[in-house]
Phi, psi and omega in degrees: 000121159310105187255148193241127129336085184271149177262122195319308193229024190215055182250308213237139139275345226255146208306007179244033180278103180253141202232146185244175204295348140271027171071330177256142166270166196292185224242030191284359191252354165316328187277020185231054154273152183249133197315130163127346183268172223223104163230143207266126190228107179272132158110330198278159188228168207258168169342327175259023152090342155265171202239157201290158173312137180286315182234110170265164171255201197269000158272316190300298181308332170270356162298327197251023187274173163308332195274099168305128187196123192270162179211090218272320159346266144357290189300302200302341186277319187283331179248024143283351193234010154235094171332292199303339161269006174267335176276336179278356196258314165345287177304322196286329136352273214302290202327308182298285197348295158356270202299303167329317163308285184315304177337292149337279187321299161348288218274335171328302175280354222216000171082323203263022154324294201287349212272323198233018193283284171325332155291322146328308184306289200309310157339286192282347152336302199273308173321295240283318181318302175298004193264336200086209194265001179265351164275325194290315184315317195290329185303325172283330160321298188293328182285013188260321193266089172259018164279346191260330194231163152340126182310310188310278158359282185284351143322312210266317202285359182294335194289335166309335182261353166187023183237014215283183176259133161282148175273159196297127182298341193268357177268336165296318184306297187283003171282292191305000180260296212282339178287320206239339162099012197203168177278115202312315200299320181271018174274277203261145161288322151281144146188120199297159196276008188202143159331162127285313169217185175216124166259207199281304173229021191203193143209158224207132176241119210260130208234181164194130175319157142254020157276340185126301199311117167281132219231129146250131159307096157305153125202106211315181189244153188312132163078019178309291166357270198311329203273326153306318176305295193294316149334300170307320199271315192283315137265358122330313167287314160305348195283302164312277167001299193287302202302332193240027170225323188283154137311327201296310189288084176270339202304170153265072172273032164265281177345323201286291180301331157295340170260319169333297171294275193322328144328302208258336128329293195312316194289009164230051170214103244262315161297344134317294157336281192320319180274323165289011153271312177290310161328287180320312197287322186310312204266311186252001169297320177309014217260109146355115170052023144241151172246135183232140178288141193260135146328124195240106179281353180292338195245056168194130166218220209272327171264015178215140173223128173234138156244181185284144171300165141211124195301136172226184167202155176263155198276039121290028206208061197297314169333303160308260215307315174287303180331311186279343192067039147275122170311141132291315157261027191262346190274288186322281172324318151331286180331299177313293183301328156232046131338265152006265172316321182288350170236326176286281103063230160280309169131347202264131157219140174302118168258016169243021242243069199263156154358312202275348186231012165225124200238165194233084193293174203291321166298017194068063141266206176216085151304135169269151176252182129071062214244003159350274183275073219229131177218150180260145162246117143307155203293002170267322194276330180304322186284350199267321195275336175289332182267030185220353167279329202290321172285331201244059081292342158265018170051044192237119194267289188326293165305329173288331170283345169301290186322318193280347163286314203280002172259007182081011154302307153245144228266149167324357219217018219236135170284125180284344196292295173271024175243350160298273220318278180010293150347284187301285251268309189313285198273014183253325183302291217293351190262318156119215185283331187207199193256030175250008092336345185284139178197109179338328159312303175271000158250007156294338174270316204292347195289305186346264185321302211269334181289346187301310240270314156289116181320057171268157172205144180285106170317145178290333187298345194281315219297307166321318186297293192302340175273331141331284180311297167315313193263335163291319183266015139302309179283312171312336192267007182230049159198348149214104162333309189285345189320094181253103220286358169266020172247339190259350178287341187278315185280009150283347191272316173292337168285002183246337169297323159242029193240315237257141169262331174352122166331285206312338187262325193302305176290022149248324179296326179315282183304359172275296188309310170246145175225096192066067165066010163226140192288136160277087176319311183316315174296324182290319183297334178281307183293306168302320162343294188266004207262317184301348165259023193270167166312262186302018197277155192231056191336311187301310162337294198299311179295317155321263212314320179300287189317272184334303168290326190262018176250326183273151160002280180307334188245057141304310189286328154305330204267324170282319171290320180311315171293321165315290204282345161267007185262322192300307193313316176323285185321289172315293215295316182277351202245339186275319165331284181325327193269264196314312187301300147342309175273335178308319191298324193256350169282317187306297167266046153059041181278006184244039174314134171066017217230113186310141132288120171342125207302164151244049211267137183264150156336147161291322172305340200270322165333266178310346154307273202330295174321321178292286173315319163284329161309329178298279164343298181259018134315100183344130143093017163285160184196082189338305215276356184301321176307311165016279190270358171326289185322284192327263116050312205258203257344312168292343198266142221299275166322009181229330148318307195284342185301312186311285199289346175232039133284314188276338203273328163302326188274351182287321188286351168250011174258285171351264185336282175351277186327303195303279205299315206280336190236275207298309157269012161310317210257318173341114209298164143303118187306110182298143172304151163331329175251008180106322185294122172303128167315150184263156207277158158241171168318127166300144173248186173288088203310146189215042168303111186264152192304144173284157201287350164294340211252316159346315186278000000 
């Protein structure tokens, strides 16, 4: 075996080089060791105060190395060859679960539910603690939800989001000496003598600069790393497991648990954290009432992180918060928007964002915490999820199962035929009457039965978006029970839809607009509807750019139906004048005995114009006369000439047909029969002559 020599103090230079409380560094360059060597680390101790093995091989090094890097490969190497702690980790798992499970049951049969139901809470409080921090994420997920648990039940599990039992101050002490290089009292002027909280992989202690600034303290908790890794690994294997025995089971949940571990791995590397807070401010701080905390990079490394304080308060905590004169739901409504932006948008999204990490500061803003658990939506899945909202709130089942290939729910190659009906019967329960009904819950149960029943599977990139999303309307239903966060999501999905240039939406709005050669007036009036309620929507935008796309290249094909449809509007609209203006004539000289007057019912097309016109009206920053100087500017233009003109050859070919029918073939004798014989004659009627299809349209 090949053995490698580390040298105490010369291996590593580059700033994430750390000398610990013996002077030898930590064993972090271990993890580019290559299997089978053997490398030798002296003198050093782990984090609980024991000292590391004198020669590890190269999975052992990379369980202890420094260098955050998830690696499931590795992991998998390292705890396959040692079973008896994956089984003893197992049994400690199973058992409490077990025992819990039964307990339930017990008071179930025994009446005693409502009796012992706080004891139960407190119970399961204390496992999920004890289980650690990849069970503590799901237990804060679940404290979000009270359609999904018990009252008792999210009482006990919110402690979970910043009350955990804290670790000893002299091991947070000496993290912060070996990160930062110094004894905390001569770093910081301040620190408080116990946490302010403790969370899932850290606890925070409220500090002060010796510049003045109040400060929070991070500091990650001891033995994280190895007690996540085996975790992971251990549902990871169940994760195979399931994927190659069950049928049932289409999802990639090794995958799934692989963007899990690269998460959370990120999330314990506190200079990570750091920069993804400064990201995060770049792309959404300027957003009305958010707030982001500023960073101190002198006082921060990969186990200590220090930022600004901030006084708060949680919007579950609706009392406080009215008690302050703060909306709790005008914060929530923020929250949702620039949700949104962070998945729709740019793509950077908070993926945790529980209770514990969103504070409601003493001016009303909506502070972010926690920048830990951070994820990207690429720029096909942002365009993908905006067009399967945009389908499925328009009942257009058929785009939506088309959506559901291109996000990678189903392979390209998946027959579409019985899963549109599927579709209708799913989201005609769940969307109700209108889309202010809508609510991630109930389509998330109506989807369950469908992913069984159909090759549906969860992208591993979904699993984050939906847990987000799921613990944000979590939080919203517990500060307004009625709170529905896709019914407050929409007139942003429509302001981008028709605001956004991007190909993919200019070609999704189309096909939301026309159908089998005809415009849906109805849609456009819905899209604009809602669009006027997004914050930031910009009529004067919308109207530029809509000039701009249908004057261009790309809107050749809107530009041709757009002509169908004012040549058709023309046509009614002269023919019904024409009508009234006649009957008017014959009344006068009394020709209309017996004779109906025309309806007076307006074109349906001139309707929606109308309807259109007044959403414009009472749309914020509308302005008639801004059009003004448009007209002139729209008249020169080449294509609004050729419009012009096949606007008149049209409206000529439906003046021509008309004639051809009303006059020329009225009076036409009848044609003798095969055998000589004159036909026999009848009354005249109303001739039903169908228009020919250049005139037709």
């Amino acid at each position: 075996m090949n053995v490698k020599r580390v040298s105490p103090m010369s291996h590593r230079t580059d700033a994430s080089d750390r000398i610990s409380t013996t002077g030898v560094m930590k064993p972090a360059q271990t993890a580019s060791a290559a299997p089978g060597e053997a490398v030798v680390v002296e003198y050093e101790l782990t984090p609980t105060g024991e000292q590391y093995p004198a020669a590890v091989d190269a999975q052992t090094a990379y369980i202890q190395a420094e260098e955050l890097r998830y690696d499931p490969v590795a992991i998998t190497d390292y705890y396959r060859r040692r079973p008896f702690q994956v089984w003893g980790r197992l049994f400690n798992i199973l058992m409490p679960i077990l025992r819990f499970g039964l307990s339930l049951w017990w008071d179930k049969q025994t009446g005693s539910v409502p009796k012992n139901e706080r004891k139960r809470a407190i119970r399961l409080r204390t496992i999920i603690t004890r289980l650690g921090p990849a069970y503590i994420k799901v237990g804060q997920a679940l404290s979000t939800r009270p359609d999904l648990v018990p009252t008792t039940y999210l009482d006990e599990l919110s402690h979970l989001q910043d009350q955990l039992p804290p670790f000893p101050n002299e091991l947070a002490y000496r993290f912060i000496e070996e990160e930062l290089g110094d004894r905390p009292e001569q770093i910081y002027a301040e620190l408080s003598p116990t946490p302010v909280a403790a969370a899932s992989l850290g606890q925070v202690y409220k500090g002060k600069l010796k510049t003045g600034e109040t400060v929070a303290v991070k500091v990650q908790r001891p033995g994280l790393r190895e007690n996540i890794a085996l975790d992971i690994y251990i549902l990871r294997t169940l994760a195979g497991w399931a994927q190659r025995n069950l049928k049932q089971v289409r999802s990639d949940l090794v995958s799934i648990m692989d963007e899990f571990g690269t998460r959370i791995y990120e999330e314990m590397d506190y200079t990570q954290e750091g920069h993804n807070a400064e990201r995060f401010a770049s792309l959404y701080g300027h957003l009305q009432d958010i707030y982001i905390p500023k960073i101190y990079w002198e006082y921060t490394q990969r186990r200590v992180l220090t930022m600004e304080w901030i006084n708060g308060t949680k919007l579950t905590q609706p009392e406080a918060l009215r008690a302050q004169g703060i909306d709790a739901v005008h914060l929530i409504e923020v929250g949702v928007q620039c949700s949104l932006r962070q998945l729709l948008e740019h793509g950077f999204f908070h993926a945790d964002p529980h209770p514990g990490n969103l504070l409601a500061t003493t001016d009303g803003q909506l502070a972010y915490l926690d920048f830990g658990m951070m994820s990207d939506v690429k720029p096909y899945q942002r365009y993908g999820l905006i067009e399967a909202v945009v389908h499925m709130v328009n009942r257009d089942f058929e785009g939506l199962a088309r959506d559901y290939v291109n996000l990678e729910f189903l392979t390209p190659d998946t027959d579409l035929t019985p899963i549109i009906p599927a579709l209708s019967k799913v989201f005609s329960n769940a969307l109700g009457a209108s889309v202010a009904e809508m609510n991630f819950k109930s389509i998330t149960d109506d989807m369950s039965a469908l992913m069984y029943e159909y090759p549906f599977r969860v992208p591993a990139y979904y699993a984050l978006i939906i847990r987000s999303l799921v613990t944000l309307e979590g939080i919203a239903i517990n500060v307004d029970p009625n709170f529905k966060v896709l019914s407050k999501a929409y007139p942003y999905v429509a302001k981008r839809l028709l605001t956004d240039p991007s190909p993919e939406l200019r070609a999704s709005l189309r096909d939301l607009l026309f159908k089998d050669g005809s415009f849906r007036w109805n849609r456009l009036e819905n899209l604009l509807k809602n669009a006027r309620f997004s914050d930031d929507y910009d009529l004067t935008q919308v109207l530029n750019q809509t000039l701009d796309f249908l004057f261009s290249e790309r809107g050749a094909f809107i530009r041709e139906h757009l002509t169908d449809e004012i040549v058709k509007g023309i046509d009614s609209l002269g023919r019904r004048t024409f009508q009234n203006v006649t009957y008017s004539l014959r009344e006068r000289v009394g020709m209309t005995v017996n004779e109906a007057p025309p309806s007076a019912e307006t074109p349906a097309s001139l309707e929606h114009i109308k309807r259109i016109w007044d959403i414009l009206q009472e749309t914020s920053g509308f302005d008639a006369m801004q059009l003004l100087p448009v007209i002139p500017q729209l008249l020169m233009k080449p294509e609004t000439q050729r419009m012009g003109q096949k606007i008149a050859g049209g409206l000529v070919q439906r003046v021509a047909a008309r004639l051809i029918r009303d006059v020329l073939l009225q009076d036409a004798p009848p044609k003798a029969s095969q055998n000589g014989h004159t036909p026999r004659t009848y009354p005249p009627t109303s001739p039903r002559l169908a228009l020919p299809p250049a005139a037709a349209r």
